[in-house]
N, C-alpha and C positions, 0 to 999 in steps of 0.2 A: 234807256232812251228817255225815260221821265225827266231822267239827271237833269240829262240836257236842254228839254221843255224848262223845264223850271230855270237852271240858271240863264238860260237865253233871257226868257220873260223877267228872271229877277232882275238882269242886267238893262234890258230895254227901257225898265218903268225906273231903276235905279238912277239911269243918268238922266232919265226926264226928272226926276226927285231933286238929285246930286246937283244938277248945274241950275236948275232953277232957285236955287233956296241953299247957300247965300249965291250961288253963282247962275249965271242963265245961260244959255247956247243955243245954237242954231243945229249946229252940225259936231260930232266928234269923230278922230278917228286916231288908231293906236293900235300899235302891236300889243300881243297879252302874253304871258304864261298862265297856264293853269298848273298847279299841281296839286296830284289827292293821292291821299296819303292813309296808309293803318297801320297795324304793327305789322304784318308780313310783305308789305307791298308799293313802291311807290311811284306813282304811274303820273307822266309830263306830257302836258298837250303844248301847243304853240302853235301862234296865228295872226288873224290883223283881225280889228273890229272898227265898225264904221255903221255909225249914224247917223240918224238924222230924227228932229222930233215926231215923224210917226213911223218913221223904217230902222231896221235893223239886220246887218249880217255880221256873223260872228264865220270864221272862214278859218278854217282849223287847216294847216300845214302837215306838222307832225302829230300822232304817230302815222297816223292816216286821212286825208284829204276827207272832207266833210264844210259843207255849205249849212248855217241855220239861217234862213232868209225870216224877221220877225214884222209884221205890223200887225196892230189893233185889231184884226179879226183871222188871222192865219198864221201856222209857223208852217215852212216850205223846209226839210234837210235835205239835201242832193247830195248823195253817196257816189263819188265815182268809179269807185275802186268796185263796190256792189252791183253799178249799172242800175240804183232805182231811187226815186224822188218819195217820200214821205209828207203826206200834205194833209194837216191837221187844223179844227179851229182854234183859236186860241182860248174857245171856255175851256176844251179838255187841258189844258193848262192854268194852276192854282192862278187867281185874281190875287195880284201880290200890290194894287193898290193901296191897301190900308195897310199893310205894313210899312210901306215907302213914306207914304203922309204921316205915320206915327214913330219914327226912325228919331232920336234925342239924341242931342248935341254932347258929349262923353268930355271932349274941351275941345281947342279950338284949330286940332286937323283929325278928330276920332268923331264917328257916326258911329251908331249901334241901333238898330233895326231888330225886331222880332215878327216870325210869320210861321205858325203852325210847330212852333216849341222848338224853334232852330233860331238863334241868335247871330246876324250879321253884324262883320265889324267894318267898318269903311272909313278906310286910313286915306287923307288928303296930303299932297306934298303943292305946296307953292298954290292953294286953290284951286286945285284939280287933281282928281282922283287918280292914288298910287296903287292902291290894295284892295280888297274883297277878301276875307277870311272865315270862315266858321267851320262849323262840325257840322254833317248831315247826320241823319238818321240812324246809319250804317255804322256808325262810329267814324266815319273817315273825314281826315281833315283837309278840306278845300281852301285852297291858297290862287286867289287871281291877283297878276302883277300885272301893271299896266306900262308899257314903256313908250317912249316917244309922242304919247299925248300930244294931240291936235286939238286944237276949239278954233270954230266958226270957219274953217275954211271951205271954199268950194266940194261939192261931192255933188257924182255926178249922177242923175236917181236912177241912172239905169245900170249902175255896178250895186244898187240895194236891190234891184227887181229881179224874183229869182226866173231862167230860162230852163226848161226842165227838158234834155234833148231826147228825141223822139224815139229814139229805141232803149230808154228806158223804162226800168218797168215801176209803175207809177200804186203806189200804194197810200188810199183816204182811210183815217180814221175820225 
């Protein structure tokens, strides 16, 4: 569940980083793949992600239905398949600010980012973000592909506001 925390958060603070510097935005929104990877196992998420400068939802399809609703003081997961909402601050989640602000320019569509001895790579195609690559911890190798990229379009704040329905069972850490 960390996983998740973290890449949500890295991702959130990554595109406020990404598009400000050289590029800026308002709003992003795109289809992803995740895939992670080791040597016995290789496991494929897919979904949409949708931004905006202080919200985020990462909204997971396959293999199972998963909502991470993200802003500046909460991450929100709504499991539907579970029937329970998980609602956490965002301190229990690493501050991945100073890593985003100290993120070097590798040339001129490659980022490389460092945050607690895990090196991100951040492949750009045409001025906006194609890739997300590194190793965690585990040894496993994490691959975000971004497809159909969106900038600055309309989004509408109430598909980022997470609704948490009533007969589930609601779990704060």
């Amino acid at each position: 569940m960390k996983k998740i925390y973290f890449l949500a958060a890295f991702l959130l603070f990554l595109t406020n980083f990404a598009f400000a510097n050289p590029l800026e935005f308002k709003t992003l929104q795109s289809d992803f793949v995740q895939t992670i990877q080791n040597n016995e196992n290789k496991i494929e998420y897919s979904g949409n992600f949708i931004s905006t400068t202080n919200n985020a939802l990462w909204s997971y399809k396959t293999p199972n239905l998963k909502d991470i609703y993200f802003n500046y003081e909460k991450v929100v997961i709504i499991e539907p398949d579970l029937e329970q909402a998980i609602v956490t601050n965002l301190k229990d989640v690493p501050n991945l600010m100073n890593i985003i602000k100290d993120a070097n320019k590798i040339d001129s569509n490659v980022y490389e980012a460092k945050f607690d001895g895990v090196k991100y790579k951040l492949n750009f195609k045409n001025d906006l973000l194609d890739e997300i690559s590194y190793t965690d911890k585990l040894d496993n190798d994490v691959k975000i592909k971004f497809k159909n990229l969106k900038k600055d379009e309309f989004i509408d704040e109430n598909l980022i506001t997470p609704v948490i329905p009533a007969n589930f069972d609601l779990i704060t850490k």
